[in-house]
MDTraj code that builds the backbone (N, CA, C; nanometers):
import mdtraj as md
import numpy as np

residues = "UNK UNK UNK UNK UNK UNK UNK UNK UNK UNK UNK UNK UNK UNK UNK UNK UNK UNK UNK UNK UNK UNK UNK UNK UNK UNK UNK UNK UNK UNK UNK UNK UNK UNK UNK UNK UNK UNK UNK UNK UNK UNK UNK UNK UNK UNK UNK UNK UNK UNK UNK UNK UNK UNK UNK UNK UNK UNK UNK UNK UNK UNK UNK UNK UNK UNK UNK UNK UNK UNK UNK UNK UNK UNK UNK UNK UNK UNK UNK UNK UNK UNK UNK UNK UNK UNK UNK UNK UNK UNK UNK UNK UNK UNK UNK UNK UNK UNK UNK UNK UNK UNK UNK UNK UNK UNK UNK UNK UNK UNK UNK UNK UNK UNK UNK UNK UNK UNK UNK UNK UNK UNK UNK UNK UNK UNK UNK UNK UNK UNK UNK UNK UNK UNK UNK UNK UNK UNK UNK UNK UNK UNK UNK UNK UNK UNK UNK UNK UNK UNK UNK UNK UNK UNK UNK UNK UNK UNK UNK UNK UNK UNK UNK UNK UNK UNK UNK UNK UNK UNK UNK UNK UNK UNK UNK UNK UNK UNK UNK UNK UNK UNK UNK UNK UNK UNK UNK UNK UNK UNK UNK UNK UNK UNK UNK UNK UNK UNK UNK UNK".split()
xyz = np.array([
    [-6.0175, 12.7275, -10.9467],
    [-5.9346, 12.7107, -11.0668],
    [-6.0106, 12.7523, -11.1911],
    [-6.1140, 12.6961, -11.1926],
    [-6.2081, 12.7498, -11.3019],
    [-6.2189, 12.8930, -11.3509],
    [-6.2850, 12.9664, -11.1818],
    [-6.2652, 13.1236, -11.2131],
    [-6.1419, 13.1645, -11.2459],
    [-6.0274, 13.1000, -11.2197],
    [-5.8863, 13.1177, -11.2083],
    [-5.8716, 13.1945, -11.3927],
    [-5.9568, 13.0350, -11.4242],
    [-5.9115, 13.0403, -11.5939],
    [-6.0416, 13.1369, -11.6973],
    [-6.1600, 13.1403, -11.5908],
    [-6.2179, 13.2217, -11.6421],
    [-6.1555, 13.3767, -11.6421],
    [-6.1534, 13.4302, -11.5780],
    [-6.0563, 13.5709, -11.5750],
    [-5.9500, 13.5818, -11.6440],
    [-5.8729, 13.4339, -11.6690],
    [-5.7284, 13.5094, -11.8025],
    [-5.8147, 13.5242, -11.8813],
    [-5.9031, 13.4597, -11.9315],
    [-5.9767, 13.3847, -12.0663],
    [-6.0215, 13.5549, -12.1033],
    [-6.0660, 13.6223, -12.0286],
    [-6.2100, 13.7438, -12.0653],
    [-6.0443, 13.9018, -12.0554],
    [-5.8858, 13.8380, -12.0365],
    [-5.7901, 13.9345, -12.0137],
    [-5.7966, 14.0128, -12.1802],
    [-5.7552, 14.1297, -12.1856],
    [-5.8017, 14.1850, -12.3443],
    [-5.6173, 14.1685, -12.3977],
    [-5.5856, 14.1873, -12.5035],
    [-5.4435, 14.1430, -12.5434],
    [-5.3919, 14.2801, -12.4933],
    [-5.4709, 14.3770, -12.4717],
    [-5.3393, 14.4749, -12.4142],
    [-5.3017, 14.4906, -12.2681],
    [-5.3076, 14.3966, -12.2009],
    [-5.2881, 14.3288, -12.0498],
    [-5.1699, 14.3154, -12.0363],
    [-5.0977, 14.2278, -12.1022],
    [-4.9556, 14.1660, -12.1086],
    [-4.8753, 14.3136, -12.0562],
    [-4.8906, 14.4106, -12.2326],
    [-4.8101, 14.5156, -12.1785],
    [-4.8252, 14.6127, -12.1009],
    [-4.9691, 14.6512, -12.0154],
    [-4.9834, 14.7250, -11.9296],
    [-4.9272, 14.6620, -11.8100],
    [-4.9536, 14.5492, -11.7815],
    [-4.8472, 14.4998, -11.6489],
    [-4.7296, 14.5295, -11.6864],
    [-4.5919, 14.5314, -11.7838],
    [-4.5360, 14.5235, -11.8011],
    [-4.4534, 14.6819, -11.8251],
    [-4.5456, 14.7726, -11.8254],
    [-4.4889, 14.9047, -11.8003],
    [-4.5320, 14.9487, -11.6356],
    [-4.6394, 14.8516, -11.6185],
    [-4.6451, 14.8668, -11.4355],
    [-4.5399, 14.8357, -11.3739],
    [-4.4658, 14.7407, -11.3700],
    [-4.3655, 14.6421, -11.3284],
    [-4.2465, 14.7560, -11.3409],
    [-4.2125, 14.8093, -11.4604],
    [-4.0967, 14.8731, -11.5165],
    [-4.0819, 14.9783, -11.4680],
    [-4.1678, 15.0781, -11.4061],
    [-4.2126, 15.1637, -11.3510],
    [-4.1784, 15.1933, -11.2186],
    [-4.2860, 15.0890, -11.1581],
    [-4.2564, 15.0465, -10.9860],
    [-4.0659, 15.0373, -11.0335],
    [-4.0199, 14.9085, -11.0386],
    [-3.9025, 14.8690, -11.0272],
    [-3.7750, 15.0536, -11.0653],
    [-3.8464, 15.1170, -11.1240],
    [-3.7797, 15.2217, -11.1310],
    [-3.7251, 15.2935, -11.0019],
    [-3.8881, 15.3420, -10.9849],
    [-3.8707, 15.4041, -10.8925],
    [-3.8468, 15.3192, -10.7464],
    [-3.7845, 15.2155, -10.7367],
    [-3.7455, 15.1740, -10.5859],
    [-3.5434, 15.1488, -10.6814],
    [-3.5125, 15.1535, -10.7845],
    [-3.4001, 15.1646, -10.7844],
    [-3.3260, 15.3318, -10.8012],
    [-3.4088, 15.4227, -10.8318],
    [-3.3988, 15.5724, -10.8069],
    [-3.3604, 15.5820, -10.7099],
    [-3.4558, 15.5660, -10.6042],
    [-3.4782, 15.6026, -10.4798],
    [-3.3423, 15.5218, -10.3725],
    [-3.3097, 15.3559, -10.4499],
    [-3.2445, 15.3129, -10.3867],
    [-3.0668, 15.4054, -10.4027],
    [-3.0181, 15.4271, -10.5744],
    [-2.9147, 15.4550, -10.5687],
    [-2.9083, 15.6052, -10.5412],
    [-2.9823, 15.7186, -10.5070],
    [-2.9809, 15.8503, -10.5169],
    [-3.0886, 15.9213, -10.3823],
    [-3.1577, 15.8300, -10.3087],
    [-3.2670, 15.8857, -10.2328],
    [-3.3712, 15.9120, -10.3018],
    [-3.4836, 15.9788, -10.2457],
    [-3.5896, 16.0732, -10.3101],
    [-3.5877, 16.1751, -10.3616],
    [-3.4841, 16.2342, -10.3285],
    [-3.4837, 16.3734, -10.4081],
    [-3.4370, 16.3307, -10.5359],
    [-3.3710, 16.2310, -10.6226],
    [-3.3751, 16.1802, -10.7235],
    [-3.5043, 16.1495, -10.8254],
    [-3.6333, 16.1464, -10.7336],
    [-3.6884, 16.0579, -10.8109],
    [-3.8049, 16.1764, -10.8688],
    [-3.7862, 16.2206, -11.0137],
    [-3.9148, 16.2667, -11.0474],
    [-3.9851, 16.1922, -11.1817],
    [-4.0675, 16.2592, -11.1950],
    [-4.1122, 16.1480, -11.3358],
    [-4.0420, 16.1480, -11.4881],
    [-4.0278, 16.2476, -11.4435],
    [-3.8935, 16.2943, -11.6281],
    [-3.7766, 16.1247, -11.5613],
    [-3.7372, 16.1696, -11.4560],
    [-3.6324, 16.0505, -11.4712],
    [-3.7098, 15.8924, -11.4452],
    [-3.8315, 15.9047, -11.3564],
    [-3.8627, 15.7527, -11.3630],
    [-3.9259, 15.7257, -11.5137],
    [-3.9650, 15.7782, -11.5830],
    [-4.0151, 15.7400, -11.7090],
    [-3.8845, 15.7072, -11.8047],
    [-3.7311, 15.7928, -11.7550],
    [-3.6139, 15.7685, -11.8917],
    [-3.5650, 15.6320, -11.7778],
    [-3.6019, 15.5966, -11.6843],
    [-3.5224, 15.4910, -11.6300],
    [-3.5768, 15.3540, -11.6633],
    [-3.7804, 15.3787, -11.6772],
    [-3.8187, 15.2522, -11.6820],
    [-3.8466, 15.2476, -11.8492],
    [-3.8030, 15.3150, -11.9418],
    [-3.8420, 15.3424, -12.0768],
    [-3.9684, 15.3424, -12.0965],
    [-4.0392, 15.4184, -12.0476],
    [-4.1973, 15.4618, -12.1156],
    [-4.2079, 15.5839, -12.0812],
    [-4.3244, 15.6984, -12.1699],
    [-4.3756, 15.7643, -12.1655],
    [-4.4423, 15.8099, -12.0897],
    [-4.4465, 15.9600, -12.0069],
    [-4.5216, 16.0159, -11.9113],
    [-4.6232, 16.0506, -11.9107],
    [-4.7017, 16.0480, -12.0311],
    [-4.8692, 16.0021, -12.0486],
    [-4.8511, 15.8405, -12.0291],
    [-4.8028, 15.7399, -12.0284],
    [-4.8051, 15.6472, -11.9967],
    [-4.8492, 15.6196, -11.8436],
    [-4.7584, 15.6943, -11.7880],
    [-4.7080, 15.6810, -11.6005],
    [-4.8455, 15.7710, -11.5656],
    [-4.8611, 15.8981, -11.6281],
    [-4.9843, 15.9721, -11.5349],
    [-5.0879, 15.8899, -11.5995],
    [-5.1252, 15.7951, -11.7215],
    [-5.2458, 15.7802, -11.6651],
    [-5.2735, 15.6222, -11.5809],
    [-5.1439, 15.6145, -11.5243],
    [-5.1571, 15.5185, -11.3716],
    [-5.1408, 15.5915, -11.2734],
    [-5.0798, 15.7080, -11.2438],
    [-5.0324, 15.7633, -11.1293],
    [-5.0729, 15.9264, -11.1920],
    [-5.1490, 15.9968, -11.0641],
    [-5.2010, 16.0850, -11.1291],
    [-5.0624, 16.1832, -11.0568],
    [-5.0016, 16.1641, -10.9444],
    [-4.9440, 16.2253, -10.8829],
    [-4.8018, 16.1380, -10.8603],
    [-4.6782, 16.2211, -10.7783],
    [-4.5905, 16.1255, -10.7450],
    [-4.6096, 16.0711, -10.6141],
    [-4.6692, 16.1175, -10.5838],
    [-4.7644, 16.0605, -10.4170],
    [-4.8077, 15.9053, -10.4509],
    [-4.9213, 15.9017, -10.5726],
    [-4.9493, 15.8184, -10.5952],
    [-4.8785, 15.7103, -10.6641],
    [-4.7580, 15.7221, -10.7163],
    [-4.6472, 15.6281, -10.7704],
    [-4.5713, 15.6108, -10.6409],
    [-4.5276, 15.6534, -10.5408],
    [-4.4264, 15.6305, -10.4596],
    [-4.5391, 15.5599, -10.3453],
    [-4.6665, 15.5540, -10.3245],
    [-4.7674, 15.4705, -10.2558],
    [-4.7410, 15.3389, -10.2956],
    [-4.7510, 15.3312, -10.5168],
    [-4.7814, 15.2205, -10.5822],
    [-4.6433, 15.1495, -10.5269],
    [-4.5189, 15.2409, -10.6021],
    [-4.3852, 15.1200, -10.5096],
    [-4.3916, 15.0766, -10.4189],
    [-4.4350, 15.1652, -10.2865],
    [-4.4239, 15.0913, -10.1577],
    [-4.4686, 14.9635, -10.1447],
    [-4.6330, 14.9640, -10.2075],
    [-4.7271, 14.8347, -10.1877],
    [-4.6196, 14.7389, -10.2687],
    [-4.5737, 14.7809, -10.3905],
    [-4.5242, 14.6402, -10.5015],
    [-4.4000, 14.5940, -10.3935],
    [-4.3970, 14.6006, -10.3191],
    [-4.2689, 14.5790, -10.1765],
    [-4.3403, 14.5271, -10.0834],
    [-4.4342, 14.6265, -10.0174],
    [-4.4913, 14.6357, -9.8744],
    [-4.6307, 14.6261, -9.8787],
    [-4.6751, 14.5503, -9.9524],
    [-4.8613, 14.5450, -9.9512],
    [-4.8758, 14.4067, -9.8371],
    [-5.0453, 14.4229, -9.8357],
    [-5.1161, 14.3343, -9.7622],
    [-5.0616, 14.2299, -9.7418],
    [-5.1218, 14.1082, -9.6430],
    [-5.0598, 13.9994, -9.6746],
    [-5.1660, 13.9325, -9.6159],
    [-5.1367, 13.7707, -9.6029],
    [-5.2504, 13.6975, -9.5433],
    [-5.1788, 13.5828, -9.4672],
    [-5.2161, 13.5586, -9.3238],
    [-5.1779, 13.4277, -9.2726],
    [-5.2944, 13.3628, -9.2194],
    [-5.2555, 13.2407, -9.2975],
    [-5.3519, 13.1518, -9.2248],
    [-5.3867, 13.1128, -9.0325],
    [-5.5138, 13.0580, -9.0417],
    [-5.5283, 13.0040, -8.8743],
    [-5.4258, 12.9025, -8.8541],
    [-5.3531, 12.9694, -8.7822],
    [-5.2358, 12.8802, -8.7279],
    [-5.2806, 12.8081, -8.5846],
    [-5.4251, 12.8746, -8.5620],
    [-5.4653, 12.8271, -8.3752],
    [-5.4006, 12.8761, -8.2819],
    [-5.3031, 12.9683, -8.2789],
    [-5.2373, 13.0375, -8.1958],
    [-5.2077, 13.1715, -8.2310],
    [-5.2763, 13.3022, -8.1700],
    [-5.2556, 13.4562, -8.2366],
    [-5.0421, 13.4448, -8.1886],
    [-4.9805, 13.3765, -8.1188],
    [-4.8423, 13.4660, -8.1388],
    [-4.7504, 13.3606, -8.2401],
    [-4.8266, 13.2606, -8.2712],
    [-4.7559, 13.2268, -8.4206],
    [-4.7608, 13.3498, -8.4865],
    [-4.9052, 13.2710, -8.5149],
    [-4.9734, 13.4022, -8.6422],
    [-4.8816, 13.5617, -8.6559],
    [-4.8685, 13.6136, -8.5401],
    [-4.7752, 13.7249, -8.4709],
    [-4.6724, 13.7584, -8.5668],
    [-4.5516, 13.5863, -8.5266],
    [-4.4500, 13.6132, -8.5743],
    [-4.4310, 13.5668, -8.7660],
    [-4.5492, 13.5355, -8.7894],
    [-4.5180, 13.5027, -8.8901],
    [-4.5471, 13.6455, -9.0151],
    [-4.6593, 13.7536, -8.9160],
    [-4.6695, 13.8653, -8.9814],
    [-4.5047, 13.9445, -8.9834],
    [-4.4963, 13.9292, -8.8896],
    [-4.3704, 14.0018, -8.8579],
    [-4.2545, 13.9422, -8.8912],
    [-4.2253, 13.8253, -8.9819],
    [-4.1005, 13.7704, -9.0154],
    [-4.1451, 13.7942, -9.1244],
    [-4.2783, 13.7913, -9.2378],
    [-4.2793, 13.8544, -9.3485],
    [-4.2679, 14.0444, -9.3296],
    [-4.2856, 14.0765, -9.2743],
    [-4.2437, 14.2139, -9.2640],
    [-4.0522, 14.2493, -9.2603],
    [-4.0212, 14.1896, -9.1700],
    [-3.8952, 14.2195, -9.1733],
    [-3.8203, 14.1802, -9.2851],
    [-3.8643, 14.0399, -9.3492],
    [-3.8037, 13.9679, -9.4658],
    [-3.7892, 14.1153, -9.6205],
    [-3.9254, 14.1801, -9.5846],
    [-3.9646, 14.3008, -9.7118],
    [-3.8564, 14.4256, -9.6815],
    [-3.8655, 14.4738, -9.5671],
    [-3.8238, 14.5573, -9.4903],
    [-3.6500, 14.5640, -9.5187],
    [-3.6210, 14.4219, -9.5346],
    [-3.4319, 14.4451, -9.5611],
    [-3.4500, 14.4212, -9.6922],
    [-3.5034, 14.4325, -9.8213],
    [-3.5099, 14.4214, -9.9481],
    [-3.4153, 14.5685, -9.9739],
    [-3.3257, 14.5479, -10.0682],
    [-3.2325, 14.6525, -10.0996],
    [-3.3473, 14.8093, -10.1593],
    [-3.3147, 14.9297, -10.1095],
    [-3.3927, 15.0243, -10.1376],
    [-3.5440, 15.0754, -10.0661],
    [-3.5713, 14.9465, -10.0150],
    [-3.7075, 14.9322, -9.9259],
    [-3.7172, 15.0937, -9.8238],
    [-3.5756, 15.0834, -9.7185],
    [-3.6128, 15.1610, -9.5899],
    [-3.5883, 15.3220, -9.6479],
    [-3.5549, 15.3828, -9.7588],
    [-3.5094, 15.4667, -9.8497],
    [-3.7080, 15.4710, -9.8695],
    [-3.7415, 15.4210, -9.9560],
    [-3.8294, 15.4054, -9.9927],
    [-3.9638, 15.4806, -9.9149],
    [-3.9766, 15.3680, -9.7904],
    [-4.1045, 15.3783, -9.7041],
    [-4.0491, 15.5032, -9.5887],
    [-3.9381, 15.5882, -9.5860],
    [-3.9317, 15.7105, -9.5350],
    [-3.9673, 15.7732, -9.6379],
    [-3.9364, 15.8399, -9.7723],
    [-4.0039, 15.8747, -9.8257],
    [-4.1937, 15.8915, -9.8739],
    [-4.2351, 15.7503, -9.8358],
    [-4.3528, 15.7574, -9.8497],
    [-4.3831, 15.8378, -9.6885],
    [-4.3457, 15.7920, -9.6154],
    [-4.3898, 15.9004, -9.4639],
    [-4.3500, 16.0171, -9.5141],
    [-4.2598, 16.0828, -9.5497],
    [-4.2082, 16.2151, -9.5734],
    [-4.3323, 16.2768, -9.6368],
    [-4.3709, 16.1830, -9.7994],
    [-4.4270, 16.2470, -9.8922],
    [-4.5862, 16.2829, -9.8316],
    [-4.6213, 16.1903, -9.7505],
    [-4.7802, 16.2062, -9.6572],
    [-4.7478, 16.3822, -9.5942],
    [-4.6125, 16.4280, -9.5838],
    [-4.7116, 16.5637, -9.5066],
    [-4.6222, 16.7102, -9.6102],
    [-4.5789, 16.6533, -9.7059],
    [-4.5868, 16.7572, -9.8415],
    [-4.6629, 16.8204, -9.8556],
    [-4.6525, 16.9530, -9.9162],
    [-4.7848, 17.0142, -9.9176],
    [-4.8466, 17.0000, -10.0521],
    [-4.9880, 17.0034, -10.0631],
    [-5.0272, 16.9441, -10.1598],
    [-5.0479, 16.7904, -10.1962],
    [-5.0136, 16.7086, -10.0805],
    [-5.0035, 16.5578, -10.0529],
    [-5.1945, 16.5519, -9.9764],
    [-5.2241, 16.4100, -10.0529],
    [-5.3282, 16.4016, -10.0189],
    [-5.3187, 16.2841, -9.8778],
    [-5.3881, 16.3083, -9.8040],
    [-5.3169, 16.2380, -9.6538],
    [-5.4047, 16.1058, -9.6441],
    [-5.5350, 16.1141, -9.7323],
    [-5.6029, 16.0079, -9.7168],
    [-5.5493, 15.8873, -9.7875],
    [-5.5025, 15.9324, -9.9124],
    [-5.3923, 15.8433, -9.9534],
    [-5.3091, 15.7468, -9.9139],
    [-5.2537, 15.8189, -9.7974],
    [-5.0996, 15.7163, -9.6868],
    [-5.2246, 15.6611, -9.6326],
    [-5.2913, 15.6975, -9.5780],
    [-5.4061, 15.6119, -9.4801],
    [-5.4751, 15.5480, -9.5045],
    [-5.4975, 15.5264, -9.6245],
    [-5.5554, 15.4104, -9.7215],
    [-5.4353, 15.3008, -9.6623],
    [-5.2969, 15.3698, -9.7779],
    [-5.2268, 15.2589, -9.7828],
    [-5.1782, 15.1921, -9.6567],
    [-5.1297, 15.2891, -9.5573],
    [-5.1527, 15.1909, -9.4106],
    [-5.2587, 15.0902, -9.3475],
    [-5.3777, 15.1291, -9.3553],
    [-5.4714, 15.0783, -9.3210],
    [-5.4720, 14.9247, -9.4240],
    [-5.4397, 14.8981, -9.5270],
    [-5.4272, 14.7954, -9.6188],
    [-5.3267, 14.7482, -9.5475],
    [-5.1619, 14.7960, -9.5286],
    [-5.1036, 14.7151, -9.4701],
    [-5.1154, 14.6118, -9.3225],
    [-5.1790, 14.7261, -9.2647],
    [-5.2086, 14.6913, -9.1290],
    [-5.3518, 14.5572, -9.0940],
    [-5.3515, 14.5596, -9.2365],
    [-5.5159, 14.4729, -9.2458],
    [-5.4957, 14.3476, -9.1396],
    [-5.3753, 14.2711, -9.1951],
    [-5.3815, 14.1419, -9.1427],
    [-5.3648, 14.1195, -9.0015],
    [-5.3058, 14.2223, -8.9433],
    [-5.2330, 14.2116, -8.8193],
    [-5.3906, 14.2159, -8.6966],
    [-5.4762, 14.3342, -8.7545],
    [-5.5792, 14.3675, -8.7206],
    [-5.7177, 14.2159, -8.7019],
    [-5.6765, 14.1692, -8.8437],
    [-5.7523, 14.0650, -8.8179],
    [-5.6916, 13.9390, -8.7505],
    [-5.5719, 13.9356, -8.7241],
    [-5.5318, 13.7926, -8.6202],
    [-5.5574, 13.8490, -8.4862],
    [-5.5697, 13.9813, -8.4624],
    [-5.5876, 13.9781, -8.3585],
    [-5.7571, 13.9458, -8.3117],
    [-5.8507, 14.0098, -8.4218],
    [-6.0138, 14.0138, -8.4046],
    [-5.9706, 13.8238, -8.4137],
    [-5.9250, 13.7874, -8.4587],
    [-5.9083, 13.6293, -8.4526],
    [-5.9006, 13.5351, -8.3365],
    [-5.7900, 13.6164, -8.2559],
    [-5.7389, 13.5821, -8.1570],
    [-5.8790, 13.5994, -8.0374],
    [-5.8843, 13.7182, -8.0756],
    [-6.0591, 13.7198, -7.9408],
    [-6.1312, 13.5833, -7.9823],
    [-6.1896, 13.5774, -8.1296],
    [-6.3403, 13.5304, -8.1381],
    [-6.2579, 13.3906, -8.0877],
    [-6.1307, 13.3559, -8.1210],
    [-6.0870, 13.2602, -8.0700],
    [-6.0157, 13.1532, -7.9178],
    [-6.0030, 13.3146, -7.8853],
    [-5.9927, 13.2930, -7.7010],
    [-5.8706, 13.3399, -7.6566],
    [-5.7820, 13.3234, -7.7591],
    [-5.6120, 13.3555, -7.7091],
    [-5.5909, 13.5039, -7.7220],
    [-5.6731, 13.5687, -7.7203],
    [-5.6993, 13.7318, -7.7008],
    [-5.7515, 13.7789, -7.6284],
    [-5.7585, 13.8946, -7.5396],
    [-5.8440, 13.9548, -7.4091],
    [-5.9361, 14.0130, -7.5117],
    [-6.0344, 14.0158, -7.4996],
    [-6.1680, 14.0480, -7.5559],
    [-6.1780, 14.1841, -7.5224],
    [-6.0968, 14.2918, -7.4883],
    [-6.0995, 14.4196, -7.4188],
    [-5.9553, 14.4799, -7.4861],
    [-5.9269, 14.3772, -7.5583],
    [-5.8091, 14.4728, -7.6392],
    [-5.8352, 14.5826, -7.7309],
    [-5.7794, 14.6956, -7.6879],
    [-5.7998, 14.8307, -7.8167],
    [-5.6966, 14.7516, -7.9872],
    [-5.7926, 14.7095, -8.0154],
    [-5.7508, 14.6269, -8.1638],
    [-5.6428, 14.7402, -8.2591],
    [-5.6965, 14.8689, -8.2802],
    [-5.6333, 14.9504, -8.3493],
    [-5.4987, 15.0174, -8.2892],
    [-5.5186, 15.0199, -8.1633],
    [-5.3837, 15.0403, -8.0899],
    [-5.2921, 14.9281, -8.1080],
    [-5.3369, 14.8267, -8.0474],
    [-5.2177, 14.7192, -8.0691],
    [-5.2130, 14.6655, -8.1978],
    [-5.2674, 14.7262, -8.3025],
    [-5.1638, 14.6835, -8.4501],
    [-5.0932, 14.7921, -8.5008],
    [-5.1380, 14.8993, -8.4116],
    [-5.0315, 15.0224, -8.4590],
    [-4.9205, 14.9800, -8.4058],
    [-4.8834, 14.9300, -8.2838],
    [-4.7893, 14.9027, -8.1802],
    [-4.7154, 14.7622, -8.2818],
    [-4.7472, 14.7038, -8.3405],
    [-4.7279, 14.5926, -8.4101],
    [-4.6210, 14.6539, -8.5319],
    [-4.7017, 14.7278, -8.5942],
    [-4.6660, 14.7750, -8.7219],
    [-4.5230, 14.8772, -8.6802],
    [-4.5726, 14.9316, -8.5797],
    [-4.4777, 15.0878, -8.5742],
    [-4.3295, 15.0181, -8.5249],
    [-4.3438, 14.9117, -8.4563],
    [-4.2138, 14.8497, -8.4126],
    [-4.0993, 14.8331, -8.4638],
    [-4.1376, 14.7927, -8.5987],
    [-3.9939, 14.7402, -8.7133],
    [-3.9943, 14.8836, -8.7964],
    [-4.0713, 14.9529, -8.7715],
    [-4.0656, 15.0639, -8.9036],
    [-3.9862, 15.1825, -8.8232],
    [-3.9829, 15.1827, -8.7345],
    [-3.9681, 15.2551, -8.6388],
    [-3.7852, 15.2422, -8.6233],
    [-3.7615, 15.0944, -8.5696],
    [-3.6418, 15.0477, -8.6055],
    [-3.5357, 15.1200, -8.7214],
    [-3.6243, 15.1003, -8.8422],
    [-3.5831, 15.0905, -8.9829],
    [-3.5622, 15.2111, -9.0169],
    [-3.6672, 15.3076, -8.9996],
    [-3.6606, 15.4875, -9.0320],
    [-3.5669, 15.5839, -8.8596],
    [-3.6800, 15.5588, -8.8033],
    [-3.6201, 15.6383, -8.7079],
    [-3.4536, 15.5890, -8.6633],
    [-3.4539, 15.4730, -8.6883],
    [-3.2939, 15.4332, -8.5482],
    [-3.2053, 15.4214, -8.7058],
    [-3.2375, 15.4104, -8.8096],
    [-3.1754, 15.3843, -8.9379],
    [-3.0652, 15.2751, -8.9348],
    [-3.1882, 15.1167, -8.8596],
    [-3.1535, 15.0367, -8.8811],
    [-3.1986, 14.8884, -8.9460],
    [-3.1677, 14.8403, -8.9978],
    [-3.2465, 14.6960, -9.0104],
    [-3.3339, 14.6518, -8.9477],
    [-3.4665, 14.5772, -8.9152],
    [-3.5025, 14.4831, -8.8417],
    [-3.4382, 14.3506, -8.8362],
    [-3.4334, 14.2441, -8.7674],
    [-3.3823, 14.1532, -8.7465],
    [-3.4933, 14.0844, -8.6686],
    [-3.4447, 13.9445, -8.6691],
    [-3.5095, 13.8518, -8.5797],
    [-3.5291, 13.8537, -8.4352],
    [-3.3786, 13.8827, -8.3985],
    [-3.4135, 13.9525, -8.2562],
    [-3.5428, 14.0457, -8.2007],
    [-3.5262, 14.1222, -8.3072],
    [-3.6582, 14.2209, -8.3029],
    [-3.7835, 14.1998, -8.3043],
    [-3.7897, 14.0903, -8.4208],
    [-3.9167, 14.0735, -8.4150],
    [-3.9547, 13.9463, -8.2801],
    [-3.8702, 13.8224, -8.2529],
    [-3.8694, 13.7764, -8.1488],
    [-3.9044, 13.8728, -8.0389],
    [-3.8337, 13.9697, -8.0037],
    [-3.8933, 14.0109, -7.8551],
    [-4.0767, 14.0966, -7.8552],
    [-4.0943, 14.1695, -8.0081],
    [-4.1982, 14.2125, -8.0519],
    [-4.3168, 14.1042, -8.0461],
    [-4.2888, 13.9763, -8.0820],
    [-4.3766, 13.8984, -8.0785],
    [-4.4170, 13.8610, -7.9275],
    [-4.3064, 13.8641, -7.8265],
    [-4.3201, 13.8292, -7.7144],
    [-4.4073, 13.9110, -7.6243],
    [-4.3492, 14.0576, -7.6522],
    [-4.4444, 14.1853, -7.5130],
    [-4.5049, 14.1661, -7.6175],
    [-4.5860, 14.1722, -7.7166],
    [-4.7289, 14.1915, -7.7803],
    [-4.8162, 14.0778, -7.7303],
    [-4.8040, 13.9774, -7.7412],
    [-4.8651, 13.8384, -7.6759],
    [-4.9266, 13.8611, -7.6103],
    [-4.7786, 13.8445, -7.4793],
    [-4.7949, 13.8874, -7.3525],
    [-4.9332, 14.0179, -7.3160],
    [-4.9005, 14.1218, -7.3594],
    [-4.9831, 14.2021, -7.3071],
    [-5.1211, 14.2094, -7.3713],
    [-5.1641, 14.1555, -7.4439],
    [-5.3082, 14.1277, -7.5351],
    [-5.3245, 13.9561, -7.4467],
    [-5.2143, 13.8932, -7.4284],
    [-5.3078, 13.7300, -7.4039],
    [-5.4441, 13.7038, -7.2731],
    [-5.5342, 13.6314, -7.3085],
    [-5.6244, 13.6400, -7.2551],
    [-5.5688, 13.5521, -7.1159],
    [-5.6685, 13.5795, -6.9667],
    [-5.6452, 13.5016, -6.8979],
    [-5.6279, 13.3462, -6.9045],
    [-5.4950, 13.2594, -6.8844],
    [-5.5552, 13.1272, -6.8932],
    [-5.6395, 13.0966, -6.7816],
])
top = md.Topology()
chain = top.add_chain()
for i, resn in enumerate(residues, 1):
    res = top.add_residue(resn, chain, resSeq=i)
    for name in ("N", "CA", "C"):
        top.add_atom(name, md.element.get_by_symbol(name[0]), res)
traj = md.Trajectory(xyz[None], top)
């Protein structure tokens, strides 16, 4: 709490409104994208949609690669679950916050575009792979969890089965151009378990 209040304390007064053209910005471009697709969205219009200036926007986003990354995360970033003592809680609870983001109006519009924009030419690829690799953080670590903790086969390919994790609902969402649902993630939580759980 202390550091909490040390860090507003040392914030400079022009904080307030740089979040506040961040915010206006992001929120643009996921309602662009939501009422018109991507081919709607360039910066002439996300700058007249979120009212600021395009020296404003480039010097947060040097590219539209890098603004349509920033929306995704202000939607689809990292997350954290606690030790629940069991990796297929933990499981479903990644995956019921995923799906919960995932049906947010404009979202599945959105995160096809960010796949699209990864193989543009002139798209920097390390970029998406940053931002995946951030998303994918947590899933990665319940599972390194699940080993040091026992309810994991200690021989699991870790990076495979959080791709298999991740690709499930997105996969759903872009490729079948449908929702995730509970169903989904219920049976996802189940063969993932299953095939990572350690011998009892």
């Amino acid at each position: 709490m202390a550091d909490e209040q040390v860090t507003k304390a040392k914030r400079g007064p022009g904080r307030p409104r740089e979040e506040r053209v961040t915010r206006a910005v992001l929120e643009a471009v996921v309602e662009l994208v939501t009422e018109n697709g991507m081919g709607a969205l360039t910066m002439d219009a996300v700058a007249a949609r979120a009212g600021v200036s395009k020296p404003a926007m480039y010097r947060r986003w040097a590219t539209k690669q890098d603004l349509v990354l920033a929306a995704a995360e202000s939607r689809i970033g990292p997350l954290t679950v606690p030790d629940m003592g069991d990796f297929r809680a933990e499981l479903r609870a990644v995956l019921t916050a995923r799906m919960e983001a995932y049906r947010q109006p404009g979202v599945a519009r959105l995160l096809a575009g960010v796949i699209g924009s990864a193989s543009e030419a002139g798209a920097e690829p390390g970029a998406y792979r940053d931002y995946a690799a951030r998303v994918m953080s947590e899933t990665r670590h319940l599972l390194e969890r699940g080993v040091a903790r026992g309810d994991v086969r200690d021989d699991v390919d870790i990076a495979a089965a959080a791709t298999l994790v991740a690709a499930s609902l997105v996969f759903r969402m872009v490729g079948e151009q449908r929702l995730p649902d509970q169903r989904l993630v219920d049976s996802v939580v189940d063969l993932i378990s299953r095939a990572v759980a350690a011998p009892a």
